[in-house]
N, C-alpha and C positions, 0 to 999 in steps of 0.2 A: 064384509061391507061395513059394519056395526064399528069395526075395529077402524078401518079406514076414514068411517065420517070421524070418528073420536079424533085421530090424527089429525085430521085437517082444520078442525074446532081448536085443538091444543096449537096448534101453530099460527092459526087465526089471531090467538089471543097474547101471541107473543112482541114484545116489541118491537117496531121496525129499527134495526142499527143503520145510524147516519156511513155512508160511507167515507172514508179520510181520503185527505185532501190528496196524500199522498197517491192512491187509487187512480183519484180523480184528473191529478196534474198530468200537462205533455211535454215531456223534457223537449229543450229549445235540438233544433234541426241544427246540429254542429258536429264537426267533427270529435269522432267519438274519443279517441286520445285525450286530446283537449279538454273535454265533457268532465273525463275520468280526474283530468291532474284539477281541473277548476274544484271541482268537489274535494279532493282531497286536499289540497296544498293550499287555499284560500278560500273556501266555502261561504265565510261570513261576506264576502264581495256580492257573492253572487244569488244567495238564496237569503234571500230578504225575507220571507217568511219562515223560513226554519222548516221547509218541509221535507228536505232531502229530495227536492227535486229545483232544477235553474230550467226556468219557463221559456219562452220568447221571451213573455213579456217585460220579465228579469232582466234579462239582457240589456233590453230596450232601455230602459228605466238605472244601467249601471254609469256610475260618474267617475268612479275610481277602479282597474283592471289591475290586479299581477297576474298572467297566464303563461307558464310554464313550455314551450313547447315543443320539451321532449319526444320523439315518438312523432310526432304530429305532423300530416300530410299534407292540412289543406286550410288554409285559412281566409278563404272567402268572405265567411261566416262571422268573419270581424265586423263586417258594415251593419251587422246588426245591434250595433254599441250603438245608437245612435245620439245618444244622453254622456260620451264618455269624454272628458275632460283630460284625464292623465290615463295614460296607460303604460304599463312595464310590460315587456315583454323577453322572452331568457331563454337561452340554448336551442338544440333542433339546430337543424339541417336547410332549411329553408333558406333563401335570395331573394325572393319576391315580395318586398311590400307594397305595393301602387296599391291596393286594396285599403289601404290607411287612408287615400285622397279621400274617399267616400263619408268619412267622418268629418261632419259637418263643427261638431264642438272641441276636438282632438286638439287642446295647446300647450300637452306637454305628453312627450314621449322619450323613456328609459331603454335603452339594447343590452343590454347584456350577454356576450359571449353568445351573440348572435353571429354565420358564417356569411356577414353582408361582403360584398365587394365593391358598391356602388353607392352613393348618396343621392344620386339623382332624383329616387323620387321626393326627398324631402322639398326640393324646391315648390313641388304642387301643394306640400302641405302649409298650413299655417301655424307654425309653433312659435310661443316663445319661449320654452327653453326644448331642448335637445342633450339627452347625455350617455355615451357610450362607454360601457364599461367592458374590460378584457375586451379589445377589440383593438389591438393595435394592428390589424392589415387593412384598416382605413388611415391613410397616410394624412398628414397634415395639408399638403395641399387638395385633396379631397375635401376634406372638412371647411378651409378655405372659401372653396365655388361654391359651399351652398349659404356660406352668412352672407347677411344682405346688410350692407351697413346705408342707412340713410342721409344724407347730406342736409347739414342743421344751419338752422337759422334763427337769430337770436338776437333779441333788442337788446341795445345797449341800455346797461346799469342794469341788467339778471342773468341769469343764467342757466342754464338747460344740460340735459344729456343728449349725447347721440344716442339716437335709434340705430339699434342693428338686431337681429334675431336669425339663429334662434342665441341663447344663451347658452353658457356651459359647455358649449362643443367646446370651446376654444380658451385657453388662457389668452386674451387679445389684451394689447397693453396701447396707448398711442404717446405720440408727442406734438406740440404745437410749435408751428418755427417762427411765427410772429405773436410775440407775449406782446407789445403793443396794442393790440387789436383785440386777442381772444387770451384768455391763460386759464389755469387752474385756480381755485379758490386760493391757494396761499399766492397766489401772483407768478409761479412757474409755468414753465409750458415743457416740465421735465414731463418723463417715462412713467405713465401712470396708467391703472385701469382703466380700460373703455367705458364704464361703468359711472366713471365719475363726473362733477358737474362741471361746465365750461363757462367761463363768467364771459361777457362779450365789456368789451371797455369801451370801445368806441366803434365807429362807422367803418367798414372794411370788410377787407376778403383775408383769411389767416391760413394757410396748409397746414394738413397734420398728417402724420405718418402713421400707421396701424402695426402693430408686431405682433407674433405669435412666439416666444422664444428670443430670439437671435434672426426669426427670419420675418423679413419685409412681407405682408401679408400684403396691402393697398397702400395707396394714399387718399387723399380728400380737400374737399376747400371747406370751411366753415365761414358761414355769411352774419357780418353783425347787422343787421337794420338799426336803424336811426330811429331813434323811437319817441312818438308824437308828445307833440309839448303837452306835460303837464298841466293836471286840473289847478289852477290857483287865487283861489279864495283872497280878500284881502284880511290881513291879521288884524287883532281887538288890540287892546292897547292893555294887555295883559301878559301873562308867562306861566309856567309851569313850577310851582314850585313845589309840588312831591304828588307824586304816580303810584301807581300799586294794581295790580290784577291778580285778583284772587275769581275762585268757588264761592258758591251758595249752597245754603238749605233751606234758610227759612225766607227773605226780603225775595229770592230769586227761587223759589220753590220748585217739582215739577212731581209727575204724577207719580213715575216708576224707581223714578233713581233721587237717594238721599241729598249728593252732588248734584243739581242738575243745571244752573243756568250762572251765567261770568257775573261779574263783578269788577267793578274798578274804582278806587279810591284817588280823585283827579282835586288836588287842593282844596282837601278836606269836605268836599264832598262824595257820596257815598252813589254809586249808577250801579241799577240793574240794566240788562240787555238780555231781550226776551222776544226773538223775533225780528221784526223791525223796529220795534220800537226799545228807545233807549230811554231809563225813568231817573230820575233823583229821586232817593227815599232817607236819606239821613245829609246833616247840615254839619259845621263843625264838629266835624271827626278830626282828630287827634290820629288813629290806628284802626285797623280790621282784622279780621282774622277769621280765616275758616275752618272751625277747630271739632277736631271728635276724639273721643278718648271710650275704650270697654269697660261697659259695666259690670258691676258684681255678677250678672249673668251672662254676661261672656258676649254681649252683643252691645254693639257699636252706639254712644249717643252721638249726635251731631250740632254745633251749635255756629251761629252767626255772632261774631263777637267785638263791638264795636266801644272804643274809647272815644270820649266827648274831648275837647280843649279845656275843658270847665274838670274835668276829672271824673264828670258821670260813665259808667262803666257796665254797659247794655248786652243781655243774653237773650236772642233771639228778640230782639224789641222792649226789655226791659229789663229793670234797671234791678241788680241785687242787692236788697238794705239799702241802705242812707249810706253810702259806703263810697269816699271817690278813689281812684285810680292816681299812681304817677306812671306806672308802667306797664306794661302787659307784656312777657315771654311764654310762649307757649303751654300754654296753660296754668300758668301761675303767672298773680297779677300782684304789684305792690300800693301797697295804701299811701296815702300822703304826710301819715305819718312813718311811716318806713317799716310796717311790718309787711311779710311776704304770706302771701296767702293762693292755696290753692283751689284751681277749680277741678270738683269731682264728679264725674258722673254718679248719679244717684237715681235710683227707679230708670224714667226713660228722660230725665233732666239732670239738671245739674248743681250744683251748692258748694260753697266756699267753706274752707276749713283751714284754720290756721297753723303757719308751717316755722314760720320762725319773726322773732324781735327784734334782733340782731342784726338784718337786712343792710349794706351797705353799697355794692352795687353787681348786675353779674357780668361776671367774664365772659367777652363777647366772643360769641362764635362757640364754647366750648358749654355747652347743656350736660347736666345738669350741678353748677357750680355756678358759688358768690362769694365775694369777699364780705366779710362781717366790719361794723361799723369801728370794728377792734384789730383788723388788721390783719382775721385769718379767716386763708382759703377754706369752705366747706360743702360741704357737699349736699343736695334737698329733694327729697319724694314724700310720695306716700303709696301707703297698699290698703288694699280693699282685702280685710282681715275674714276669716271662714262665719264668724257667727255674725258679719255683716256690719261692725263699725269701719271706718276708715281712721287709721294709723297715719299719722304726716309724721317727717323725722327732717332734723339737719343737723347735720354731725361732722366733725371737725375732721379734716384731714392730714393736719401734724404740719402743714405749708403756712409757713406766712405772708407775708407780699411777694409778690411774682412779677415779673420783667416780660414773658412771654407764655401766651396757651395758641396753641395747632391743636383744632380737633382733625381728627382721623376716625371717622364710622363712628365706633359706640366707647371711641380712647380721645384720651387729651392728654398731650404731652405739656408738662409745664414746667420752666425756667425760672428759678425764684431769683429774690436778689441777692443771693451767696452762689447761683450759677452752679446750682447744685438740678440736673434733671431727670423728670418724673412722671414715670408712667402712668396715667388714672387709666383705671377698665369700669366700663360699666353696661357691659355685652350683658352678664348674668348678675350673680351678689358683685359688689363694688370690691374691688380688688386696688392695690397700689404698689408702687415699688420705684426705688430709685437706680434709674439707669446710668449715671455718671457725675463727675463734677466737673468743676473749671470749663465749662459748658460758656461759650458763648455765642453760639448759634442754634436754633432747631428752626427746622421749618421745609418745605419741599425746594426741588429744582424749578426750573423754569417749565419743564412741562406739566408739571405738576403728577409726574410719575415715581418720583424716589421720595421718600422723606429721611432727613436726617441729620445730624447736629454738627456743628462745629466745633474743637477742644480749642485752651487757650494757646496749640503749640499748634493750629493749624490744623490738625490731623481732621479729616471728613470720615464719619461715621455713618453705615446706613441706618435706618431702623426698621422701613419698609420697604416694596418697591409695589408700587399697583399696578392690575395688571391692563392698564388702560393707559392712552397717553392723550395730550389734548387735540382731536381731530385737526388734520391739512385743511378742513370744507372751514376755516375760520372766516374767511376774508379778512382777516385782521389788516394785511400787508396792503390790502386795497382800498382801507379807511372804509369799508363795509360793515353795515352791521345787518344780518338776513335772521328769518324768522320762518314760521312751516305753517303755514294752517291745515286744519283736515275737516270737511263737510261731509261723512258720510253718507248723507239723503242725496244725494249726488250718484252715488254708486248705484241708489235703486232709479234711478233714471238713465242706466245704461253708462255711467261713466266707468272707466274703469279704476283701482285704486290708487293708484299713480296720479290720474287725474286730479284724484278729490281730495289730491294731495299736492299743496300749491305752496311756494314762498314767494316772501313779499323782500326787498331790497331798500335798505335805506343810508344812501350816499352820505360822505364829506358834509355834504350844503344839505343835508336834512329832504335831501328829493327821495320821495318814496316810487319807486316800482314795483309791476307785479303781472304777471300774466295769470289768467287762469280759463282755462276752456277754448285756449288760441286766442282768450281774448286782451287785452293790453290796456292797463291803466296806472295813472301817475296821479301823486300828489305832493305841493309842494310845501316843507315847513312840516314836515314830519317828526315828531317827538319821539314816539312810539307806535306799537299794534295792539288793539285793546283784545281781538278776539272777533269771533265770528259766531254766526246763526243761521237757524233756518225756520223761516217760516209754512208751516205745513202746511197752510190753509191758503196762501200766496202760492204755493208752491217754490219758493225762492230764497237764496242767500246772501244774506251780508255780512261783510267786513266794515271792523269798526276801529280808526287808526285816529291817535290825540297828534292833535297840533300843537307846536310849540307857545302858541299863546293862549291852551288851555281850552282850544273848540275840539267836540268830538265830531268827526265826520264818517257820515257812514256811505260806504258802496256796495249799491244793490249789484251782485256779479251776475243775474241774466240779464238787467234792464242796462248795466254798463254805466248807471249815471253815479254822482255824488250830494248828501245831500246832508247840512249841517243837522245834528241831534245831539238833544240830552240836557237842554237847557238847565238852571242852576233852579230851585225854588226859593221863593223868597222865605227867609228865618223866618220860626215857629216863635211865637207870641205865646205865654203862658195865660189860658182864659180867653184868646181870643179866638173866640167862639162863629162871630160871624167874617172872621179874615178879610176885617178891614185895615188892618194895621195898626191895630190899640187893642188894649185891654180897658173897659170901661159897664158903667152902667151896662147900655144898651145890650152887651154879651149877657148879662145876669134878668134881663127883661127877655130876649130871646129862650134861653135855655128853660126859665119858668113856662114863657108859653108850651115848648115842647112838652116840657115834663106835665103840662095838664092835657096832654095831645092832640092839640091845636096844627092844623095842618101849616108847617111852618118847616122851611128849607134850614138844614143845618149845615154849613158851609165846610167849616172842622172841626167836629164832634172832639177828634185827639184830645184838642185843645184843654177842654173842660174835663177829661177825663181826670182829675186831680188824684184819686186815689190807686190809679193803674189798674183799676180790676176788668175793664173792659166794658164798662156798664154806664151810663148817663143815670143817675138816682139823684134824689134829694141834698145827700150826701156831697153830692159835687156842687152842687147851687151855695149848699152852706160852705165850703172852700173858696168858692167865688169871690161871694161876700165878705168873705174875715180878710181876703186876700186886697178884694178894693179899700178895704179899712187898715191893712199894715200889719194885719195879726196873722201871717202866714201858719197853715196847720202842718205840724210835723207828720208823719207815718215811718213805721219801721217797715222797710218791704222787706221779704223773704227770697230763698232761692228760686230756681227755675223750672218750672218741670215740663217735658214737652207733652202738650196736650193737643186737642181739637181745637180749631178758632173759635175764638168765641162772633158768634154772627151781630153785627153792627151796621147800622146804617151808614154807608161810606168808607167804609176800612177795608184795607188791606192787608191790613197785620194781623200776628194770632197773639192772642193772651195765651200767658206760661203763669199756673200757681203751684204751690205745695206749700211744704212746713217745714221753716227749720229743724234740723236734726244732725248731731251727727252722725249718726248712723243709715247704710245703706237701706 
């Protein structure tokens, strides 16, 4: 007995072991075949927790299926997918799918050397695509009766695809027999993918024919609607004379992503577009540019980069040294006395380093190459060296004046004026060589698919051929010019991606179209498309399209209306503090009261910032001062570095400091 309590005492005092999960779990009620090949042949599908065992509720919770079924009796036990999206299914003996209807999410289903004889029950199901593989005893007209092609209808001046589903059973091709009416993007109504887009030209009814092959699958009528007169504004008594859409990081800033909100450079002024709302934040611009370059640490800076008319030349809001601009190319800018000078990333900003004297101007198109004020082609970088200075180099490359440059990807073929041509590489180290003489042609074909030169005897030489040619979806032939937008936050309100995938149409006479959501809108005196948004807190998005006489207009796409934005701001006055339109006293009586903290509104603090540090001080009142007297005070500013804003009453912008250096 003595021995007994001991035993029961010592096992009292022993850990209790958790039992595993694996104990614990109940394999899903399926056929056991099937069980066996899922676990084996595809496991990571179905046992979502790694326990070596497929639950129900595994099942339940599966979005993507390959199941094997070999061996396999019974497949009931499929409608228990009820989360399942795609499934593949492959070999076995089976004929019966109706069991697939049950799947409520099922819209894309794989056969593979499956023994079907019948497609009938795909009609119940809802797919859009369908793909059968090793299964040639399903006949083409089989496959036939179960696509469903939809009969389109389509505004005149856009264009649409047929709806037909599922995909992929069929190679279907169609033709249209009245190009009048409906045609293809290049103006045909030749033998093309079902797939592709349909332009409607005008009001009418057009037949088209479907093929499979060689064999006549259907036919169809496509309907153009007449499509409601355009929204039309009357025009300012202005024009457009230079456009641009770019990226932001710093004016157009956002929370998670570096890139986050458009930009557009509309006659030298400078628009964010954030939402609904569209803002001016820079005035006489000259250039923009949304640039990023890797730093000594291997990660990305990003800058906003803005040239003035005046030659002032702005890195995220401010200005580097006393220093003006004539030029800016991609990350190297030229002074206005002609040296080239580059921009480096440095820490998490950036700093200019001088690259050459010589500067005369650069070869358009072909990076990184300039002709020197002396007459020779050379070549200009820099590298970020291991103990962390920066190296700038520009070195000659034996070419004197040049007749012709074709870039090609990371080459530039050049034509000098002896008609001698010459390969530049600058994929990896810079490389050259001369591929011929008596050269008087280089440059590509018309599709911009072959490149290759001319000899003085005629003779056509290739040099490359790409493996791309320039898309039929041009509308070139139709005096169209089309454009894509894409609103994501669309998608999480149930559209699907197609949807939230929309083009806009802009005709001969400048009439813009555009469907999006079945819904239909025009505008007339279209310039361009500046880009779209979405307001999260509206829950809603706009499109924002320039008119030819320099108004932006925007459309809200769920409210359906139009509405003029983005007004210009009137020019920035240096000192004018209370933006009344002058620089005088009264701004240097204001800013004093401020500076003694006198409860006193500052209108545009900018203004008076004279030394760029981001700060209203004493400092700036004495600038004022010497300023209203004639005795303007010089400063040397420094490079850029991306920092924190500095917090200001009324500002929007962020101050960027550091220290010159050449070194990283």
């Amino acid at each position: 007995m003595k021995k007994l309590i001991c035993m029961l005492l010592v096992l009292s005092a022993l850990p209790v072991l958790p039992v595993s999960a694996a104990e614990t779990a109940v394999p899903a009620d399926i056929d056991p075949v099937a069980y066996e090949n899922m676990l084996t042949e595809h496991k990571y599908l179905f046992d979502e927790n790694k326990d070596g065992v497929i639950s129900e509720e595994e099942l339940k919770n599966v979005g993507y299926a390959h199941i094997s079924l070999e061996g396999v009796t019974d497949i009931s036990w499929l409608s228990k997918l009820e989360s399942c999206t795609q499934l593949i299914l492959s070999g076995g003996t089976l004929t019966d799918f109706s069991v697939l209807e049950s799947l409520p999410e099922l819209i894309a289903l794989d056969l593979e050397s499956v023994p079907l004889t019948d497609l009938e029950f795909v009609k119940k199901l809802h797919l859009d695509s369908l793909t059968l593989k090793s299964m040639d005893q399903i006949t083409p007209e089989q496959r036939a009766a179960v696509v469903q092609i939809e009969e389109a209808q389509i505004y005149a001046g856009t264009a649409a695809r047929i709806s037909f589903t599922p995909h992929n059973l069929m190679d279907l091709r169609m033709t249209i027999q009245d190009t009048d009416i409906a045609c293809f993007p290049d103006g045909s109504g030749d033998e093309r993918d079902l797939y592709e887009y349909i332009f409607g030209k005008k009001p009418g009814k057009a037949k088209y024919t479907v093929y499979e092959g060689e064999t006549q699958v259907c036919t169809g009528t496509l309907t153009i609607l007449e499509a409601p007169s355009p929204e039309d504004p009357p025009l300012k008594n202005a024009s457009v004379q230079s456009f641009r859409s770019d990226r932001s990081c710093w004016y157009n800033p956002g929370g998670e992503h570096v890139s986050s909100g458009p930009v557009a450079l509309v006659n030298g002024t400078l628009y964010t577009f954030e939402g609904s709302k569209a803002e001016a934040v820079e005035t006489d611009v000259k250039d923009y540019a949304y640039y990023y370059a890797r730093n000594y640490h291997k990660k990305y800076n990003y800058a906003d980069l803005v040239l003035k008319n005046d030659g002032t030349f702005l890195v995220n809001g401010q200005q580097i040294r006393d220093f003006k601009v004539r030029e800016y190319r991609q990350g190297y800018v030229v002074s206005e006395s002609g040296d080239l000078e580059a921009l480096v990333p440095k820490g998490d900003g950036f700093c200019l380093i001088s690259v050459a004297s010589d500067f005369g101007e650069f070869v358009k198109d072909c990076h990184p190459l300039y002709m020197s004020k002396y007459g020779k082609l050379k070549y200009y970088g820099f590298r970020l060296a291991g103990d962390g200075t920066i190296n700038s180099y520009s070195n000659h490359t034996g070419i004197g004046k040049i007749l012709t440059a074709v870039p090609d990807g990371p080459k530039c073929y050049i034509l000098d004026e002896k008609h001698a041509l010459y390969e530049l590489d600058f994929s990896n180290v810079y490389d050259d060589k001369k591929l011929a003489e008596d050269v008087e042609f280089v440059g590509f074909d018309d599709n911009q698919s072959t490149l290759y030169y001319t000899k003085s005897d005629g003779t056509n030489v290739t040099i490359s051929n790409r493996y791309y040619t320039t898309t039929s979806r041009s509308y070139q032939t139709l005096g169209i010019r089309e454009g894509t937008f894409y609103i994501p936050e669309y998608q999480d309100r149930g559209l699907s991606e197609n949807e939230a995938v929309f083009s806009y149409y802009i005709d001969a006479d400048d009439t813009m179209r555009m469907c999006f959501n079945k819904r239909f809108c025009s505008l007339t005196h279209v310039r361009d498309a500046i880009c779209t948004t979405y307001d999260t807190e509206a829950n809603e998005g706009y499109a924002y399209f320039l008119r030819t006489d320099g108004t932006i207009m925007q459309y809200r796409l769920d409210a359906g209306t139009w509405t003029e934005a983005g007004a210009a701001p009137k020019p920035e006055i240096t000192g004018d503090l209370n933006a009344d339109g002058a620089f005088d006293q009264k701004d240097t009586v204001l800013l004093s009261k401020w500076l003694c903290t006198e409860d006193v509104k500052l209108t545009d603090w900018k203004a008076a910032d004279f030394n760029t540090d981001g700060k209203l001080t004493a400092a700036d009142l004495t600038s004022m001062k010497r300023l209203l007297l004639s005795a303007p005070e010089e400063e040397e500013k420094t490079d850029i570095k991306a920092a924190s804003p500095v917090q200001n009453p009324g500002t929007r912008f962020l101050l960027y400091v550091g220290q010159a250096s050449p070194s990283v």
